[in-house]
Backbone as JSON, one array per atom type, in Angstrom:
{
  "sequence": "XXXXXXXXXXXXXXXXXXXXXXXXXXXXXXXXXXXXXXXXXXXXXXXXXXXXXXXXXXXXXXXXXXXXXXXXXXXXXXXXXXXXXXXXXXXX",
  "N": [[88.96, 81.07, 56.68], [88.14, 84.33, 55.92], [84.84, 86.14, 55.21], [84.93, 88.09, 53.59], [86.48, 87.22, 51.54], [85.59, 85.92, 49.7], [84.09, 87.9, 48.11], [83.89, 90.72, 45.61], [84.01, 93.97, 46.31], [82.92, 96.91, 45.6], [81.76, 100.44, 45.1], [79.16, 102.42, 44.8], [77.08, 104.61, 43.49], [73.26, 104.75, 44.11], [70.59, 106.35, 42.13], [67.16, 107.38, 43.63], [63.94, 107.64, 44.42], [62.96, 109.83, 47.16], [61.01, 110.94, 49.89], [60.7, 114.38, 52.05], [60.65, 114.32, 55.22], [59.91, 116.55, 56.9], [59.33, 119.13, 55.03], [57.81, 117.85, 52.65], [58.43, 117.33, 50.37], [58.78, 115.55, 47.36], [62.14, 114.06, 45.91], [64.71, 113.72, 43.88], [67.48, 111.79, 44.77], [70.89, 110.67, 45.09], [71.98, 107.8, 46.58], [74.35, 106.13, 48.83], [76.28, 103.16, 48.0], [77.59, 100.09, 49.19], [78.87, 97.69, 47.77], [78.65, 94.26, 47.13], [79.66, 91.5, 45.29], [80.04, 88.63, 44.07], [82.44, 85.99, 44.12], [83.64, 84.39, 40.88], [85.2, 82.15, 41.11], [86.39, 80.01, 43.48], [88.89, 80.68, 46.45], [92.1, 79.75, 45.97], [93.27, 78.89, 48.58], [91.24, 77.32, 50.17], [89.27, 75.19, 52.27], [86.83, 72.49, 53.27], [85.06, 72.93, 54.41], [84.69, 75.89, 53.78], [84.15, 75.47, 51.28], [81.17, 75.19, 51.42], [80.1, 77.44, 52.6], [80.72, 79.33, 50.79], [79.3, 77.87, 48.28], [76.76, 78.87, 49.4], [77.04, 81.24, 49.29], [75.71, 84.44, 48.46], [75.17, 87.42, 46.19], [75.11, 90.49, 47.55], [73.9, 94.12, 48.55], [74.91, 96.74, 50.86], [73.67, 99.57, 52.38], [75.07, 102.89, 52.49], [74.87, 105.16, 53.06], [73.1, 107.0, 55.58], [71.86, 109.21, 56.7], [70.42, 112.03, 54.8], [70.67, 115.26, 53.05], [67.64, 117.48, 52.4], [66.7, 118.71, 49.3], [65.33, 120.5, 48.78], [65.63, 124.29, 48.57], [64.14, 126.01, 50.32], [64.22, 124.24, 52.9], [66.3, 122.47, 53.39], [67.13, 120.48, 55.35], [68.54, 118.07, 57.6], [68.08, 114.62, 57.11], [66.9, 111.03, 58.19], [67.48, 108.06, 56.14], [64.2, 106.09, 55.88], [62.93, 104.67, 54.44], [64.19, 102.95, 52.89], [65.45, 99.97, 51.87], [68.39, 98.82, 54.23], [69.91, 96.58, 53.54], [70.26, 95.03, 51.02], [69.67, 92.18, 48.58], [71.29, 90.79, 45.19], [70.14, 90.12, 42.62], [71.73, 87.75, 40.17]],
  "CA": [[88.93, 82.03, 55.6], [87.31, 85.46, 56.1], [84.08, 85.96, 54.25], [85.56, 89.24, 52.53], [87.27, 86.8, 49.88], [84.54, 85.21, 48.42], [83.34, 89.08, 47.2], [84.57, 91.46, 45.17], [83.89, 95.41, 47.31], [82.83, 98.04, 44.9], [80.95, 101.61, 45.77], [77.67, 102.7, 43.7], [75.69, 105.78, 43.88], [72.27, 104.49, 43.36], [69.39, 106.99, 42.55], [66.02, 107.0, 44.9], [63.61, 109.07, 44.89], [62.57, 109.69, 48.57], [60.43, 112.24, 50.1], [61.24, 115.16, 53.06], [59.54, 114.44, 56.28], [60.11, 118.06, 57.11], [58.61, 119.9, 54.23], [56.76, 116.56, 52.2], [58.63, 117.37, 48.81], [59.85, 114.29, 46.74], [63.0, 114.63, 45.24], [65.56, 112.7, 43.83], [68.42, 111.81, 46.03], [71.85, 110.1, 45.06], [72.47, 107.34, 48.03], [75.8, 105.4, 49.02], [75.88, 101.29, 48.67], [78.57, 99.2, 48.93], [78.06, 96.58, 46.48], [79.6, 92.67, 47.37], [79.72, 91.1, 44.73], [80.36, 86.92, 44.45], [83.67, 85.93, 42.96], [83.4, 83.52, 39.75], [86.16, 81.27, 41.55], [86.7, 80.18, 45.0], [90.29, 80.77, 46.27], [93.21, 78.4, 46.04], [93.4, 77.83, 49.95], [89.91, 77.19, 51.03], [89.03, 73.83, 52.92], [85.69, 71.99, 52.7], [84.18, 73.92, 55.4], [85.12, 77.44, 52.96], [83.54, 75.65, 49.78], [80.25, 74.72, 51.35], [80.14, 78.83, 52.96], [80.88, 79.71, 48.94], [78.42, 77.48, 47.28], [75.89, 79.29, 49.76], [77.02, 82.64, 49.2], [74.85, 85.47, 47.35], [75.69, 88.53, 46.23], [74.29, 91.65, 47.99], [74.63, 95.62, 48.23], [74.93, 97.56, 52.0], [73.2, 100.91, 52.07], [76.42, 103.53, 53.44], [74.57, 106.58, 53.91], [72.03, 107.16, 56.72], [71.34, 110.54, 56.62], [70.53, 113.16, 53.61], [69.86, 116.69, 53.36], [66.51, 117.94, 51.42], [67.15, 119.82, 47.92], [64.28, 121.52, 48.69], [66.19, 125.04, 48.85], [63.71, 126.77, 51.77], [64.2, 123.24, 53.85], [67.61, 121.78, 53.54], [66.98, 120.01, 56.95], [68.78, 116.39, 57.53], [66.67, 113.42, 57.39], [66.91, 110.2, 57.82], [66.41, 107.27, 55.31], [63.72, 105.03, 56.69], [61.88, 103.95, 53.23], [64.6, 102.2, 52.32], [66.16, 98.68, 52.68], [69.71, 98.74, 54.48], [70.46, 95.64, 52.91], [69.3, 94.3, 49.52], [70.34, 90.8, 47.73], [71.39, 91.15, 44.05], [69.64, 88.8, 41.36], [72.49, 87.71, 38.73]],
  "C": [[87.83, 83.05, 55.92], [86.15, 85.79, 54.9], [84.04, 87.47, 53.18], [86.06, 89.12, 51.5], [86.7, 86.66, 49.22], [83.91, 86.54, 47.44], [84.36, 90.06, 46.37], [83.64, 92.99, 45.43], [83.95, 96.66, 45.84], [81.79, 99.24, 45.71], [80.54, 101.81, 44.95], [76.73, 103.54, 44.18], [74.43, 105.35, 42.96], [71.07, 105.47, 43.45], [68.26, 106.6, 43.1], [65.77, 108.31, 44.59], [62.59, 108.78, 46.25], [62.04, 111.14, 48.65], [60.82, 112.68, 51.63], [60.3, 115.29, 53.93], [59.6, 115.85, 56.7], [59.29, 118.9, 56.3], [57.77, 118.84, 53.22], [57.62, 116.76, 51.01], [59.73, 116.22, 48.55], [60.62, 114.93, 45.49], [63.98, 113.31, 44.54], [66.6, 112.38, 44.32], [69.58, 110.49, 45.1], [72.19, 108.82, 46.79], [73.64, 106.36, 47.49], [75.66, 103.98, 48.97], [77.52, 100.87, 48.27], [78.24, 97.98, 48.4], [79.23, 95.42, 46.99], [79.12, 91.99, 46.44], [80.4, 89.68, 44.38], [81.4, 86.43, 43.46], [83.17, 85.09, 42.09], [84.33, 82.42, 40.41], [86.17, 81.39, 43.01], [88.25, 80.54, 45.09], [90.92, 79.87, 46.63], [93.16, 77.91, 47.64], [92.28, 77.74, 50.66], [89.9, 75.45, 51.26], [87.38, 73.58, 52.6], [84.32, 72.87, 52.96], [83.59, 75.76, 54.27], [84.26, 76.81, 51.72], [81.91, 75.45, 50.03], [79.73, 76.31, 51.53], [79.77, 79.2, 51.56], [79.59, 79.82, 48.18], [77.19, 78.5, 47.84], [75.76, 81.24, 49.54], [76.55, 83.76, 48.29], [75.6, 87.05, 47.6], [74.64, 90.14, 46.84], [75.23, 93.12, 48.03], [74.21, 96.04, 50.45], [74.44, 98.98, 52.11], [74.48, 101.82, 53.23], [75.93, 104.85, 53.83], [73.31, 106.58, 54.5], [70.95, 108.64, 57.04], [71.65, 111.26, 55.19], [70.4, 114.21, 54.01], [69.02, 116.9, 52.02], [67.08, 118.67, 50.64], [66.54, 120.43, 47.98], [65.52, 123.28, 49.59], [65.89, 126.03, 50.6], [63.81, 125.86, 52.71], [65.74, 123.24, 54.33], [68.01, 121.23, 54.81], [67.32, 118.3, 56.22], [67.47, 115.6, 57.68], [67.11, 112.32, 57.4], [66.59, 109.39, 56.83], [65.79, 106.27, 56.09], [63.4, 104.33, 55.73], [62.85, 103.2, 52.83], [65.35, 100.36, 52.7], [67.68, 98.99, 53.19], [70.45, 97.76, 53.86], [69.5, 94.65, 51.21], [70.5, 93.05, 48.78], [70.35, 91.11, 46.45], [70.7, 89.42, 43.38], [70.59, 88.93, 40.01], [72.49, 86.72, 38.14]]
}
């Protein structure tokens, strides 16, 4: 069993505010996560191996965008995100 069942795949613009290595100005920034989320039920054809995977399984988010561009109007130069986590665990 692929570990894509046990979640349920949503997308979530979470605000951040991050600052512009380019010009220094902090702004607020919209970023991309894919959110996995831990079913309430395992599924009907899982084996023992699949329920022990399960019991262990937490729910976390994926960060999907890598690059921004500054709002600062005289900048608007890409940037990477570094300040942030790529991967974060959810507490439910």
């Amino acid at each position: 069993m692929d570990e894509r069942e046990f979640f349920n795949e949503t997308t979530e613009a979470r605000t951040h505010t991050l600052n512009c290595p380019k010009c220094g100005q902090a702004a607020e920034y919209k970023v991309m996560w894919v959110v996995r989320r831990k079913k309430a039920q395992l599924p009907r054809n899982a084996d023992e191996r699949d329920r022990t995977r399960f019991a262990k399984a937490q729910s976390y988010m994926v960060r999907r965008d890598d690059k921004l561009a500054c709002t600062n109007v005289r900048c608007r130069k890409p940037f990477e995100i570094t300040t942030l986590q790529s991967l974060a665990f959810l507490m439910e």
